[in-house]
N, C-alpha and C positions, 0 to 999 in steps of 0.2 A: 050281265055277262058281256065281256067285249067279242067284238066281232068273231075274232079266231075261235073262242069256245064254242060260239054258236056254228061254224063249222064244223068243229072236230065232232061236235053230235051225233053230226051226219055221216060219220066215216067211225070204221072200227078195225084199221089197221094203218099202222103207220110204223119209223125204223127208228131203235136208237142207235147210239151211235159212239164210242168209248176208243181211248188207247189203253194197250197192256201194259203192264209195268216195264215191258221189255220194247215197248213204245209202234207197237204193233196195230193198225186201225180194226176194228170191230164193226161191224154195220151188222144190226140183224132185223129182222122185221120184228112185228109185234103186234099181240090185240091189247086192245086199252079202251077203259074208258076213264069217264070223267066224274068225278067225283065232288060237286062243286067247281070251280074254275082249277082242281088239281087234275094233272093228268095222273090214272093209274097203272102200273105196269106190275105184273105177277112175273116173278124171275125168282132163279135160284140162288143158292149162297155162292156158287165163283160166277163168274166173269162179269157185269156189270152190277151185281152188286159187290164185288172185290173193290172195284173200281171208286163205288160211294165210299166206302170207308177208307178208301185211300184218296179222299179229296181230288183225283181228278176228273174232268169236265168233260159230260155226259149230254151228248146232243139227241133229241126227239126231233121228228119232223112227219106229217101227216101229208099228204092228196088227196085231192080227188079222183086220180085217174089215173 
């Protein structure tokens, strides 16, 4: 597992992070884990998952603190 995985172990909240189709920014938190070197995020059918099936580009980001 590279280094980052072996962090995010250690932490169980972190944000993602999307525009609307109306190009609106999103930031929300989140719990997640890992699933193999996948991050996993549980979400509902609108808003960042709208966003996956409309091919736009979906930021994650984790701390420590």
């Amino acid at each position: 597992m590279p280094p980052c995985g072996t962090l995010l172990q250690t932490i169980g909240i972190g944000r993602v992070a999307w525009a609307t189709a109306a190009g609106r920014a999103v930031v929300l938190p989140v719990n997640f884990v890992l699933d193999g070197e996948a991050v996993v995020i549980k979400t509902s059918r609108d808003g960042m998952a709208d966003a996956v099936e409309h091919d736009r580009v979906i930021s994650f980001e984790a701390d420590d603190g």
